[in-house]
Every structure is written in structure tokens, then in C-alpha cells.
C-alpha positions in Angstrom: 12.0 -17.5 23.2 11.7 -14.7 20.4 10.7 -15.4 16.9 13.2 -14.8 13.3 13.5 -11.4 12.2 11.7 -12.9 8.7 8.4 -13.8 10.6 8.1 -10.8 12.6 9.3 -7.7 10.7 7.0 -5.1 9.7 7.9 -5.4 6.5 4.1 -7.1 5.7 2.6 -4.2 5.1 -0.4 -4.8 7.3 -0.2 -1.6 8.9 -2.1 0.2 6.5 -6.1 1.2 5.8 -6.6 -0.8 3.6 -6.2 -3.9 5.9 -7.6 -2.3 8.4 -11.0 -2.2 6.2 -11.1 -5.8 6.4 -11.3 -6.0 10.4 -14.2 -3.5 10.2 -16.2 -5.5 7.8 -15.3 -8.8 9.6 -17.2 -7.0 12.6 -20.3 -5.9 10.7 -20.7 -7.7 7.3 -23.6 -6.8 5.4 -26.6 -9.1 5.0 -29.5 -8.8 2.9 -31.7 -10.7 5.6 -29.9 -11.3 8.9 -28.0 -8.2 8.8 -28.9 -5.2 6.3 -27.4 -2.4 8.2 -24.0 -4.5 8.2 -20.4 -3.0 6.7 -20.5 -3.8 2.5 -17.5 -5.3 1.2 -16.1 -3.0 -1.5 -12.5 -3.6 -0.8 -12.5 -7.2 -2.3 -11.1 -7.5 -6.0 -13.0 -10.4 -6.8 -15.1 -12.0 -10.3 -18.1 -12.9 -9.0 -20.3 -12.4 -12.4 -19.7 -15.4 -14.4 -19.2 -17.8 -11.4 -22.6 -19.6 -13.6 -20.6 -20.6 -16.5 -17.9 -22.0 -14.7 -20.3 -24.4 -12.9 -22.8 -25.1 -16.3 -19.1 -26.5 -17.6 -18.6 -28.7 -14.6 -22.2 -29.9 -14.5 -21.5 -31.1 -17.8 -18.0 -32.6 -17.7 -18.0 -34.4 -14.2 -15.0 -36.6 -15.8 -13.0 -33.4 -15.6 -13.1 -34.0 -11.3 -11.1 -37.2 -10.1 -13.6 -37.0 -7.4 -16.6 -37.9 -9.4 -17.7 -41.8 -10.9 -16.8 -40.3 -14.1 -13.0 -39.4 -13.0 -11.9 -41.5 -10.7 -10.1 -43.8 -13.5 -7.8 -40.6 -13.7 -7.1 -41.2 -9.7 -3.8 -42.5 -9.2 -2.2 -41.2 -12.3 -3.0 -37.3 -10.8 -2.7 -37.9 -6.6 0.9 -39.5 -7.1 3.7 -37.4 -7.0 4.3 -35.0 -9.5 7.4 -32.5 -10.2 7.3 -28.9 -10.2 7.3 -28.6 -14.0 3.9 -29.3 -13.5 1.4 -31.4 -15.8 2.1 -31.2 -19.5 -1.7 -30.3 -20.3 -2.1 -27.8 -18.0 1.1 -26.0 -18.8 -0.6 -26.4 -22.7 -3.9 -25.1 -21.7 -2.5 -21.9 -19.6 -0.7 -20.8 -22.2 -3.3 -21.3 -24.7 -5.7 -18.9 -22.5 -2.9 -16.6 -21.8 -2.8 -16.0 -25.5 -6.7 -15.8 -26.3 -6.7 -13.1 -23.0 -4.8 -11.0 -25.1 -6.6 -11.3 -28.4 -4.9 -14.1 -29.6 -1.9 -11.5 -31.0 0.7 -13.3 -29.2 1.1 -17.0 -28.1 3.2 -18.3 -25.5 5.6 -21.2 -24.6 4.0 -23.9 -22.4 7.6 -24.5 -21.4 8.7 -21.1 -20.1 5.7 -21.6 -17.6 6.4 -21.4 -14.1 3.9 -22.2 -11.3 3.4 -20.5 -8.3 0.8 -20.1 -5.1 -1.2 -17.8 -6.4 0.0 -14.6 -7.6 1.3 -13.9 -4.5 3.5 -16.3 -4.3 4.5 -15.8 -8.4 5.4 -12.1 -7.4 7.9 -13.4 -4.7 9.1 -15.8 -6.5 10.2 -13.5 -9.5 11.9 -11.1 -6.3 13.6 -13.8 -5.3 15.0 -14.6 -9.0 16.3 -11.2 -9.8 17.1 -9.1 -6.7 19.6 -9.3 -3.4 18.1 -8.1 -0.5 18.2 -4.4 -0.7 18.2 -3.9 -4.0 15.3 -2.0 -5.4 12.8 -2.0 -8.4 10.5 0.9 -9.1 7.2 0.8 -8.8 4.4 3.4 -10.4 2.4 4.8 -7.8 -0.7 4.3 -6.8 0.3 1.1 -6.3 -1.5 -2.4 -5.1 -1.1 -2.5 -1.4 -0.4 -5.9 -0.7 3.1 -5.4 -3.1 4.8 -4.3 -0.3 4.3 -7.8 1.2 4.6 -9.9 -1.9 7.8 -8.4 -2.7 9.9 -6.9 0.4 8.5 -8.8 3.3 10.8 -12.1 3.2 13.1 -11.0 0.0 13.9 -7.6 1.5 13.7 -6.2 -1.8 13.2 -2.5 -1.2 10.2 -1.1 -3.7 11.0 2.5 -4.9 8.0 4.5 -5.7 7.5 6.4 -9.0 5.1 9.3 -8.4 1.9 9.4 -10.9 0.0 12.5 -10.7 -4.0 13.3 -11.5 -2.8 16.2 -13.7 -2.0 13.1 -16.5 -4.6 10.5 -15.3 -1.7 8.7 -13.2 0.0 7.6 -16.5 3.2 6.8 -15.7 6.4 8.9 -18.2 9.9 8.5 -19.0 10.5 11.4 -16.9 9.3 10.4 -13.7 10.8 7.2 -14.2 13.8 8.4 -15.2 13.6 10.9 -11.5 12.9 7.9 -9.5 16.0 6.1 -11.2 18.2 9.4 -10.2 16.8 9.2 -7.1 17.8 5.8 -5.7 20.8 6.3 -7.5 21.6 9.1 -5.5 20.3 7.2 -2.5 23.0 4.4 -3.2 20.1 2.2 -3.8 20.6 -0.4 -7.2 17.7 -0.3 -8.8 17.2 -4.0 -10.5 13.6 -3.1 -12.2 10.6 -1.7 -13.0 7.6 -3.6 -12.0 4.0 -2.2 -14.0 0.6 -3.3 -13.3 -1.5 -3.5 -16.3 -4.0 -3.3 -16.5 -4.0 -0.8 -13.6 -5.2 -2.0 -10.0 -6.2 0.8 -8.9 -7.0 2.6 -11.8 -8.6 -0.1 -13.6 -7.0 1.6 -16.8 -4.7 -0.5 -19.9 -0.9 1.2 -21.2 -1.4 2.3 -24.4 1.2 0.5 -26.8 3.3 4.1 -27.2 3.8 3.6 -23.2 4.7 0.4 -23.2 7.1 0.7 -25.8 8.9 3.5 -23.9 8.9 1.5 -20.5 10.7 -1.4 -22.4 13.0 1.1 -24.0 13.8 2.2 -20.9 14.6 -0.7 -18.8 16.9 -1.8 -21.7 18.9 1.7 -22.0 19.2 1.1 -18.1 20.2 -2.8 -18.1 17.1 -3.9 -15.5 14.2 -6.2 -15.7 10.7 -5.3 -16.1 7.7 -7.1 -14.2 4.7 -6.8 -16.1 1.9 -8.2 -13.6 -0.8 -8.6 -16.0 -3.5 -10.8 -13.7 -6.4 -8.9 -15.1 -5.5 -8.9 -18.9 -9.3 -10.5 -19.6 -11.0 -7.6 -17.0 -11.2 -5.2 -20.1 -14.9 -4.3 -21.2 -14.0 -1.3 -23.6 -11.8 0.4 -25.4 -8.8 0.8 -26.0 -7.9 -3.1 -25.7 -5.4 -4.5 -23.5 -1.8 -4.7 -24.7 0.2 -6.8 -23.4 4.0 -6.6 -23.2 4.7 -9.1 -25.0 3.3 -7.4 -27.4 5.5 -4.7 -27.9 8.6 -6.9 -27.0 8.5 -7.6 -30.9 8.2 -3.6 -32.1 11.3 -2.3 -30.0 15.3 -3.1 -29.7 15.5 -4.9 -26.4 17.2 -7.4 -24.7 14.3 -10.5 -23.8 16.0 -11.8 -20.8 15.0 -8.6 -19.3 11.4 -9.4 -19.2 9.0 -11.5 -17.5 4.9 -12.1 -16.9 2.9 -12.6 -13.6 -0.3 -13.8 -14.6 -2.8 -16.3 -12.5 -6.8 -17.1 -12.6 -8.0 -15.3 -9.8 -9.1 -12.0 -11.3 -9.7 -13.0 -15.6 -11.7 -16.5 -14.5 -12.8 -15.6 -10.7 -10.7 -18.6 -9.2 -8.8 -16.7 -6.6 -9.0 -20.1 -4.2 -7.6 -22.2 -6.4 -4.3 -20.6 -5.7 -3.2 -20.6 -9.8 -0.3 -18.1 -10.1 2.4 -18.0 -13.2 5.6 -17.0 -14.0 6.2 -16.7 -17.2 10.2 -15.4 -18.3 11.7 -15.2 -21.6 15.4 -15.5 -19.7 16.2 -19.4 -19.6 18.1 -18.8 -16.3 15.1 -17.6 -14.5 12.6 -20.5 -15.8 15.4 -22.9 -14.6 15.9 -20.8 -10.9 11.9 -20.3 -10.5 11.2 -23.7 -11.2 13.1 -25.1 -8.5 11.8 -22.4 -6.3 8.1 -23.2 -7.2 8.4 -26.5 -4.9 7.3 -23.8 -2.2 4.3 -23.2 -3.7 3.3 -25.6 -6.0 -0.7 -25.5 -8.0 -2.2 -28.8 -6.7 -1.9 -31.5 -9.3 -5.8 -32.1 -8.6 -6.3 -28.6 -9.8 -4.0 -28.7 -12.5 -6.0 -31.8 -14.0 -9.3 -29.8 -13.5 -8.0 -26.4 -14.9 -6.2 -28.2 -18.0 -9.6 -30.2 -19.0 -11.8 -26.7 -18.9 -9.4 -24.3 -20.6 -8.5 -26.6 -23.5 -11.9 -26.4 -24.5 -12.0 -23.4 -26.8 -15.6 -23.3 -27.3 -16.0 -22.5 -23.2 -12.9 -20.1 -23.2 -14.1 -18.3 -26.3 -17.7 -17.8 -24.6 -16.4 -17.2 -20.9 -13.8 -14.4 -21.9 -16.6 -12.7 -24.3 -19.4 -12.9 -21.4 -17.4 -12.2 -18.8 -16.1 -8.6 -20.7 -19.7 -8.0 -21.0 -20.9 -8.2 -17.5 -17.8 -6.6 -16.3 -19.2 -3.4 -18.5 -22.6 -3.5 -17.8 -22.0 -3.8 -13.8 -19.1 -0.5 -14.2 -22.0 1.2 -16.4 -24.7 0.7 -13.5 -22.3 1.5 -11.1 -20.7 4.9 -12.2 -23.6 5.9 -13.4 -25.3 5.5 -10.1 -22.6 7.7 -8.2 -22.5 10.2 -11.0 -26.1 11.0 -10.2 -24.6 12.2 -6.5 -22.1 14.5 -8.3 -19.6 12.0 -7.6 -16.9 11.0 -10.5 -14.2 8.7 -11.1 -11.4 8.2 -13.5 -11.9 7.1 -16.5 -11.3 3.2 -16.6 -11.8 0.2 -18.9 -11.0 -2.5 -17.2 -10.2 -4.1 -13.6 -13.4 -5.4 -10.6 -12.8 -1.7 -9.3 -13.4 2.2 -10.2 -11.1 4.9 -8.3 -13.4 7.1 -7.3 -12.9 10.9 -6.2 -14.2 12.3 -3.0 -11.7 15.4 -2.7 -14.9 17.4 -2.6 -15.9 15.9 0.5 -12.5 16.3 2.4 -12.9 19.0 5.3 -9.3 19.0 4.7 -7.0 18.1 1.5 -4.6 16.4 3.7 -3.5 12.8 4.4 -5.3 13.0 7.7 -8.3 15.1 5.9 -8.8 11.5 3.6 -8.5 9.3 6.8 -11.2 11.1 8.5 -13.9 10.7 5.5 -12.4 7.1 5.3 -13.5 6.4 9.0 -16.7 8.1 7.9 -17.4 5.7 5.1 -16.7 2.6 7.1 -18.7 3.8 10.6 -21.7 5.9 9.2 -22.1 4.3 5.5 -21.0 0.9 6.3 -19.2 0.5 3.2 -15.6 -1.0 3.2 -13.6 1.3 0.3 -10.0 1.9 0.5 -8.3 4.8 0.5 -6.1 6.2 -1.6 -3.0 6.2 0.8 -2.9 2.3 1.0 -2.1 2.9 -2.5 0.6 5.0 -1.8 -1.5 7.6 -3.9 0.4 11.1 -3.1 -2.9 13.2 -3.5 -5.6 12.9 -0.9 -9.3 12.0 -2.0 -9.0 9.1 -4.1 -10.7 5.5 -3.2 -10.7 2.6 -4.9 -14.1 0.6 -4.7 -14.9 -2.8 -6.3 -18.0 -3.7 -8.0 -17.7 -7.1 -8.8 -17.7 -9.3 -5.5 -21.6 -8.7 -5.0 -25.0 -9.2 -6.5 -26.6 -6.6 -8.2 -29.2 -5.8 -5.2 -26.4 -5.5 -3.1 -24.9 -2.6 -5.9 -28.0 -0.8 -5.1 -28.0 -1.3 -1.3 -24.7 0.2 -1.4 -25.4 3.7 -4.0 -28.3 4.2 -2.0 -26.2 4.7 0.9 -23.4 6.5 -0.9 -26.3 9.2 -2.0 -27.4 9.8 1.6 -24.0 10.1 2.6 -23.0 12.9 -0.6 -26.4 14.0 -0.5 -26.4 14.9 3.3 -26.7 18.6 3.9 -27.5 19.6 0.4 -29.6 22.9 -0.5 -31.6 23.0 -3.4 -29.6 24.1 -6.5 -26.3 22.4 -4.6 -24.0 19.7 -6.0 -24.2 17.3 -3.8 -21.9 17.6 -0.8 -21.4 15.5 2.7 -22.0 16.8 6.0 -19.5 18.4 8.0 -18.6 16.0 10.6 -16.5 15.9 14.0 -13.6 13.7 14.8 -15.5 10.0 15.6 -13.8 9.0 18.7 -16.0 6.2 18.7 -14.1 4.3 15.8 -11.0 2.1 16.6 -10.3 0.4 13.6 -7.5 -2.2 15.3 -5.1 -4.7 12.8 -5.8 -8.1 14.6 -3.6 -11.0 13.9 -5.2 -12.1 10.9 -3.7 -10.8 7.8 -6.4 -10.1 5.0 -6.3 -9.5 1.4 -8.4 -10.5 -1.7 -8.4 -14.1 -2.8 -9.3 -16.9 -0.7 -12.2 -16.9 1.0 -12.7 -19.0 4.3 -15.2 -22.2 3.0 -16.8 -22.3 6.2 -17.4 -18.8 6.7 -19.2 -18.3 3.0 -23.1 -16.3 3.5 -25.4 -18.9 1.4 -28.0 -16.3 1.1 -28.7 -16.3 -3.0 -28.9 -12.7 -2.5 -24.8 -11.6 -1.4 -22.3 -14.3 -2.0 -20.1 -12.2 0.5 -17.6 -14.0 2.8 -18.2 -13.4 6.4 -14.9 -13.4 7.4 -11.7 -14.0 5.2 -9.1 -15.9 6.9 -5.0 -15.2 5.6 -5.6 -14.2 2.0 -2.7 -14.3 -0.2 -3.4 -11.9 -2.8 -5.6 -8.8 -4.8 
């Protein structure tokens, strides 16, 4: 007996590289000890840095866990059955550390919070609010992967791509939005939004208030919504500083019901697993419709409780936010510097777990196919799990994205030292640096299993214990990057 159509489209997007990544390092993952010439996981947007001040907190507040002598009084009150609303103090505390993630220049409503599985799971939700199956909303390329899952696989919302080039650092204009509108107009496709990523995944780069203003201008001229999916609003480390959209919803002429937030913990506090997403709408009609969609994908009431004790305590938000920017810097420092010293650059970035490096000079050919062969080249010979540019839907070959954040700081060195005896490979004296010509590696078959990866929740029985790579050995169905 066959399966639905929903279950078994293609529509998940898991034909692509960047999944495909996943499989290789679930073959081969690196190990300090038991397996040092293993595949490094690079592809995995994670916080790992300030996983220490998260636990001090814990240590010290044992009545924030119902699971503890000190919290069990709190029991029955948090395991009985709750609505999808969702607690009253975590809603409070959510929206208080939404606003000090943005500088504490905007505050927001506890009550226009929606809850959701994750990102993931906000992301479809907020699809399944505003669009028809086959409607469209634009989306700047590159663009995170896994969107084309989130959004289209069981909404069958169609995502229109708006091409961002090099020649402008992949800013996204008024003209190429207004192209792509033309476009799918032209196509007979209704476009019902734009949907932005800011900061960037996978630039790792913030809008500047000038472009947000524009984007907002232009989704009200046109009468669509805008999706601003701002999940790692607290990943900035240097200047300029993030802006948020709603922001700049107060500076220009726009209609509010057209906008709306994704936001969750898994990138600005490094809580991917405990499934945290938001919606957060300034229309009354969508808070009403997500809300009764959330029972799909409700935040446990257990992690609600502990989430709403440790982010109303300023003191620990205040610190975490402000030592968390500061490792987040210090590892990007070590680690661009570290592949500039191989003649290899990236684009300028200021926030995100990721830098988007450049390796055009190492394609034997500028081509789609040219990127896929270095690609395999990365994986087999360097053991290092990066993704390519294509996932992205990047239109110009050569670009990776690789994340710095998931790993200790010996592991960052294990992995440079490889990436300079890959670049360095062939190099005469006086040379840049350079890789190796290569032939076609018959050898690799990267294979998609049935597993479906992507960048949040790790499998707790699979987690490496060695102090020295807090890598996951194998991540089971992860529900977002």
C-alpha cells in the first residue's frame, strides 16, 4: 500500500550537498583520541562556547528543574495540562530577552508570542498562516538550505529565489527584488512575501537600517508580508550592530500586519534541543490562527518553566549575551586568521557560528560541477564536512560556508592544519597558496540514507564525552539550522 503524496514528495529538500555532508561525517567522525583521521564536522550551526554559563546557572538554581528536591513542589502545577498560549512567565521572559538581543531598542508583547517546535516548526507555521499552496514568497539567495523544507515541503508554498551577487557582497536591492517580483508575476505565480534572514546564514553578515527600511517599503508598496527570521540576532561580535526589523517598522510608512518575527534559542543561547521556536506577529489574525496551529508543536511546559526561571534573571542574560558576543569574535578572529595565512579569504561577516569562505581559486573549473568536485575533495582527502555554496542556492561557484562554533578550540586547529595541507599542496616558493590538481575520485559515493539531518538536535545517546570535541557522532532527524 503506497504512502500520501505529503510524506513522500521530494519536496524536503534532502537531495542536496549539504545533507549529503552529514552521511559522510556520520561514517568517519572525527576524534581526538579514538579516531583523529575522522571527517570534522563543520556543517553544524551550533553555540557550543558558552555551554559553561548555562550550567554554573543551573548548578546554582536547582529549584529552577521540577526534577530536583528543590523543584519538585512546582510538580503538578507544570506536568498537568497546559494550553497552547503557553505559561505566562515564559511568554514574559522571551520577550524580555528578545528585546535585550537587540540592545534593548525595542520591546516586545509577551502576548503576540506564538510557540512553535523549534524554528522549524515556527517557519511552517507562519507558511501555513499566510500562504495557499502555490503561492510564492521571495527569498534572497544564498539561502539556508533546509528553507526549502521548512516552508514548501507539507505547505506547498513555492520559494522564489532573489539572485544576490559577490559583485555587492550578496546584499540584497530593490532592484532585484523588484526583478524577482516581475518574474513570478510573469510566471502567473502570486507572490505573498518576502522572507529575509538576518542576520545572514550563510553570510554571517547584519542589514544595515537603510536596507531594511527599503525591504519594508517595498513589501508595503506591493501589499505582501515580510518574514524576518532573526534566530541569530545575539550571534553579532562586531560592528555594525544588529538591527532588527522591528526596529525600522517605527521610521517608515507601513502597514504592521504585514510583518512578523521567527526567532527561537537554538543559535543566540545554544539550546537547539530544547526545541524553543517563536512566532512573533504584529497582525492579531495571525497570533489568533498560529496559536491554534502551535498545538502541533508545542515547547514542553517542563522547558518552559526552566527557560522562564533563567531568562528572567537579568543579571545572567546581561553576562551571557555580553560573553557569548565575545567568544563568538575571538573564535571568528582565530579562525579567519588561520585560513588567511593559506591565501584563503572569506567575506566579511560580523556575526552568525559560520564564515563563507572562498575557494574559487581552487576550482579546476568555475562551474557548478567544478565546486562539487573540490567539495568531494574536502570531504574524502581533508575530512572536513563544509558545505557548498550550491546547497545555498548560491548562483556563483566557489563559495562554502563553514562553522566554527560546534567544536573546541584544539579541534579549530586540527581542522586549519588540514585546510593548509590541502591549499598548501603543490605550492612553489614565491606561490600563493594553491591545491593540487586532482582527478575525478571515483572512489567517493556520498549516498542520502533515510535519515534526514540538519543542525539542532543532537542524538543523547550518540554524544562523544571526550572533554576534548563535544561533537555528536551521529545526528538523528534534526529539525533545524
Amino acid at each position: 500500500m503506497s504512502l500520501s503524496e505529503i510524506a513522500t514528495n521530494d519536496m524536503h529538500g534532502e537531495k542536496s550537498a549539504y545533507f549529503d555532508g552529514w552521511k559522510a561525517y556520520d561514517r568517519d567522525p572525527f576524534h581526538p583520541k579514538k579516531n583523529p583521521n575522522g571527517v570534522i564536522q563543520m556543517g553544524l550551526a551550533e553555540n557550543q562556547l558558552s555551554f559553561d554559563l548555562i550550567e554554573e546557572w543551573i548548578t546554582k538554581h536547582p529549584e529552577a528543574s521540577i526534577c530536583t528536591p528543590e523543584g519538585i513542589s512546582q510538580f503538578k502545577d507544570v506536568a498537568i495540562f497546559q494550553d497552547y498560549h503557553g505559561l505566562a512567565q515564559f511568554r514574559e521572559a522571551v520577550a524580555n530577552f528578545m528585546g535585550k538581543a537587540r540592545g534593548g531598542r525595542v520591546k516586545f508583547d509577551p502576548n503576540r508570542i506564538i510557540m512553535g517546535g523549534g524554528a522549524t516548526g515556527a517557519n511552517e507555521m507562519i507558511m501555513f498562516c499566510l500562504a495557499n499552496p502555490e503561492e510564492a514568497f521571495l527569498v534572497p539567495s544564498p539561502y539556508y538550505p533546509a528553507f526549502d523544507r521548512d516552508m514548501r515541503w507539507r505547505t506547498k508554498v513555492k520559494i522564489f529565489p532573489v539572485e544576490c551577487k559577490k559583485s555587492n557582497n550578496f546584499q540584497i536591492t530593490k532592484q532585484a527584488l523588484e526583478d524577482a517580483y516581475q518574474k513570478a508575476q510573469e510566471q502567473n505565480i502570486k507572490v505573498k512575501g518576502l522572507i529575509i534572514t538576518n542576520p545572514s546564514n550563510p553570510l554571517g553578515t547584519t542589514m544595515n537600517r537603510e536596507t531594511l527600511k527599503s525591504l519594508v517599503s517595498f513589501i508595503n508598496e506591493k501589499n505582501i508580508h515580510l518574514v524576518a527570521d532573526e534566530i541569530y540576532a545575539a550571534t553579532v561580535f562586531s560592528s555594525p550592530q544588529f538591527v532588527s526589523v522591528a526596529e525600522v517598522m517605527k521610521e517608515v510608512k507601513c502597514n504592521p500586519n504585514l510583518i512578523h518575527i521567527v526567532y527561537s534559542l537554538s543559535k543566540d543561547l545554544g539550546l537547539p534541543g530544547l526545541r524553543v521556536g517563536i512566532v512573533y506577529s504584529y497582525n492579531d489574525d495571525v497570533v489568533s490562527c498560529g496559536r491554534k496551529m502551535s498545538s502541533f508543536g508545542l515547547v514542553s511546559s517542563q522547558t518552559q518553566h526552566l527557560i522562564a526561571s533563567m531568562l528572567s534573571d537579568d543579571e545572567f542574560v546581561d553576562n551571557f549575551l555580553a560573553e557569548s558576543s565575545k567568544r563568538l569574535g575571538k573564535r571568528h578572529e582565530i579562525f579567519t586568521e588561520g585560513l588567511a595565512n593559506v591565501g584563503i579569504t572569506c567575506l566579511e561577516s560580523n556575526a552568525g557560528l559560520f564564515v563563507w569562505m572562498n575557494l574559487q581559486h581552487l576550482l579546476k573549473d568555475h562551474t557548478p560541477d567544478g565546486e562539487m568536485e573540490l567539495w568531494h575533495m574536502i570531504i574524502h582527502d581533508v575530512k572536513l564536512n563544509v558545505s557548498p555554496g550550491s546547497s545555498f542556492h548560491c548562483s556563483e561557484p566557489g563559495w562554502f560556508r563553514v562553522c566554527f562554533a560546534n567544536m573546541d578550540e584544539d579541534t579549530v586547529y586540527v581542522a586549519l592544519k588540514r585546510i593548509k595541507k590541502f591549499a598548501g599542496n603543490g605550492q612553489k616558493e614565491g606561490e600563493p597558496a594553491k591545491a593540487k590538481r586532482w582527478k575525478n575520485n571515483n572512489a567517493l559515493r556520498l549516498s542520502l540514507s533515510s535519515r534526514i539531518y540538519d543542525e539542532t538536535v543532537m542524538s543523547p545517546t550518540m554524544i562523544i564525552s571526550s572533554p576534548h570535541s563535544p561533537m555528536p557522532r551521529s545526528p538523528l532527524v534534526r529539525a533545524r539550522t
